[in-house]
C-alpha positions as CSV (number, residue, x, y, z in Angstrom):
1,X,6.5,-40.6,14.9
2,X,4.7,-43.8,14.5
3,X,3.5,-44.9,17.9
4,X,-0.3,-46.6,16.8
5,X,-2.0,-44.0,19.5
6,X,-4.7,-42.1,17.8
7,X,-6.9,-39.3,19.7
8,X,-8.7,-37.9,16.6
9,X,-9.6,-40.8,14.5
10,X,-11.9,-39.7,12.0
11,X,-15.8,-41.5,11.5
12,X,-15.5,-44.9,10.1
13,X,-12.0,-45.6,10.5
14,X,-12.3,-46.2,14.0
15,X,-11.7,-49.9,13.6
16,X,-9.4,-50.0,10.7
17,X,-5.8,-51.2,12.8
18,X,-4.3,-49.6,9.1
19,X,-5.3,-46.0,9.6
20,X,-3.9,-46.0,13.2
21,X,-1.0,-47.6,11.9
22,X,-0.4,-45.1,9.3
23,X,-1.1,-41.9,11.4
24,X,1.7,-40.0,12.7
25,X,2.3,-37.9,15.6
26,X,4.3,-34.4,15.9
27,X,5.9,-34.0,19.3
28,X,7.2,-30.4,20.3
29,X,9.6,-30.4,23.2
30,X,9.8,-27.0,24.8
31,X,14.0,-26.3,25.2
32,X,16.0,-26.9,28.4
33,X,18.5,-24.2,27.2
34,X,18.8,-20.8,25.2
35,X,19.9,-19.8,22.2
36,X,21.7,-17.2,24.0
37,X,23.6,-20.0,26.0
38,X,24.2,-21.2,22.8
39,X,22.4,-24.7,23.4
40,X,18.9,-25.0,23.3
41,X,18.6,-28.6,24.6
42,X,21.6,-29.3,27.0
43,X,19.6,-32.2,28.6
44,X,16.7,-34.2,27.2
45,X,13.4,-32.4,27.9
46,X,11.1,-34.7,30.6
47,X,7.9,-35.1,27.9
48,X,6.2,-33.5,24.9
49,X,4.9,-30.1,25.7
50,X,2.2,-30.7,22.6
51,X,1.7,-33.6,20.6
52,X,0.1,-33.4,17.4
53,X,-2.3,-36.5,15.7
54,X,-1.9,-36.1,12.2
55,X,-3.4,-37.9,9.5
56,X,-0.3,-38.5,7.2
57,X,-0.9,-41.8,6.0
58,X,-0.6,-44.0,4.0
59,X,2.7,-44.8,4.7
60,X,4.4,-47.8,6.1
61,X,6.2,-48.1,9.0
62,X,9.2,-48.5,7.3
63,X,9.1,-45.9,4.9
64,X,10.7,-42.3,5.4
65,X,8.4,-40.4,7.9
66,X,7.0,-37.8,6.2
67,X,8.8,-34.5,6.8
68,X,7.3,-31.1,8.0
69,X,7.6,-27.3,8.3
70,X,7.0,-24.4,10.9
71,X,6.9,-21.1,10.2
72,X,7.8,-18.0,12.7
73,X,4.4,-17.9,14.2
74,X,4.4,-22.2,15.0
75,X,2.3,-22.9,12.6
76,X,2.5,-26.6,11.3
77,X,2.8,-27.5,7.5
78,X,2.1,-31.1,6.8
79,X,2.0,-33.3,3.8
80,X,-1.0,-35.8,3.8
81,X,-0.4,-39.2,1.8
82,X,-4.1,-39.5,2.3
83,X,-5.3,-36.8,0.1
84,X,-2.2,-35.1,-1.8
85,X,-2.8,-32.0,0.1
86,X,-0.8,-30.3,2.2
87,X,-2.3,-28.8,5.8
88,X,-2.0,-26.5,8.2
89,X,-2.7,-25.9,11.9
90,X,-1.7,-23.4,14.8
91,X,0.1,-23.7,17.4
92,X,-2.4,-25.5,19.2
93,X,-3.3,-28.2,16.7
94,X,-6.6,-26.8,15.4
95,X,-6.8,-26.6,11.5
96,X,-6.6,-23.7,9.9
97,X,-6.7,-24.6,6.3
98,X,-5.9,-27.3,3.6
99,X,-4.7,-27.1,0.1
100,X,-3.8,-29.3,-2.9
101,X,-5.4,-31.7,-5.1
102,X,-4.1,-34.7,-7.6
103,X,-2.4,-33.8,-10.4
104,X,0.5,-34.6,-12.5
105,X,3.4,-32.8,-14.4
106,X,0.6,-31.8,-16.9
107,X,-1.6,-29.9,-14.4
108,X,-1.0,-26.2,-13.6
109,X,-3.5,-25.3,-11.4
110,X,-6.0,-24.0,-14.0
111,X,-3.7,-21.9,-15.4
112,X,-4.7,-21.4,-19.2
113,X,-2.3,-24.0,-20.8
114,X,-3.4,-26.5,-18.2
115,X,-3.8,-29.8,-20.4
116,X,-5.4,-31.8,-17.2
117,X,-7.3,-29.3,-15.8
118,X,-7.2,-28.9,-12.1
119,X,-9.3,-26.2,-9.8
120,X,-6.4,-26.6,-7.0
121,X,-2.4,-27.0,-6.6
122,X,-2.3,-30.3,-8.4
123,X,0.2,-32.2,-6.1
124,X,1.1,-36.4,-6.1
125,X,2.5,-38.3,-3.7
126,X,3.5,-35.5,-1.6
127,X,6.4,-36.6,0.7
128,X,7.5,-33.2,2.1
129,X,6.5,-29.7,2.7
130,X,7.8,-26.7,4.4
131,X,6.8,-23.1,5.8
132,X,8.7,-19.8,4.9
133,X,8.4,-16.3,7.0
134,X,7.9,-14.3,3.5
């Protein structure tokens, strides 16, 4: 979500209204149900048990949020329009690593037949990314 509240805005951008305007937030409501009851949110949850700053831009308001995953342990994967990385944080919003770098259909990652070499997972305009138990 999109609210223009910022707690971790890095050095130098603290006065740039576009970089608040552009950074997201991930909320995580804690359910008011079970999976065993069959319904995990019956009735609306009161507030946000976590809420996550994250650095997506640079995306308009109007354009498709960004869309994340979480894997078995609730660890976030996010795409950052930023840098076309994609990153990673626990549970509790600390970061646990980053990955990616800009490349095109041409790059492979340094693989031999790379023909624009890259030292990374060459990624553009990343929109979307997602987390997998395997």
């Amino acid at each position: 979500m999109y609210d223009g509240n910022v707690n971790n805005v890095p050095p130098g951008f603290d006065e740039d209204p576009d970089f608040t305007a552009t950074t997201g937030r991930i909320y995580k409501y804690v359910p008011t149900g079970s999976a065993d009851g069959g319904d995990l949110y019956p009735r609306e949850p009161d507030e946000p048990a976590k809420i996550y700053d994250i650095h997506y831009g640079p995306l308009a308001r109007q354009s498709r949020n960004p869309r994340f995953g979480v894997d078995s342990y609730g660890r976030l994967y996010y795409p950052t329009g930023q840098q076309p990385r994609v990153s990673v944080i626990d549970n509790e919003g600390n970061p646990i690593l980053s990955f990616g770098t800009y490349g095109n259909r041409d790059s492979m990652g340094g693989l031999p037949e790379d023909l624009v070499p890259t030292k990374d997972i060459p990624m553009a305009c990343i929109q979307y990314s997602t987390a997998s138990a395997r």
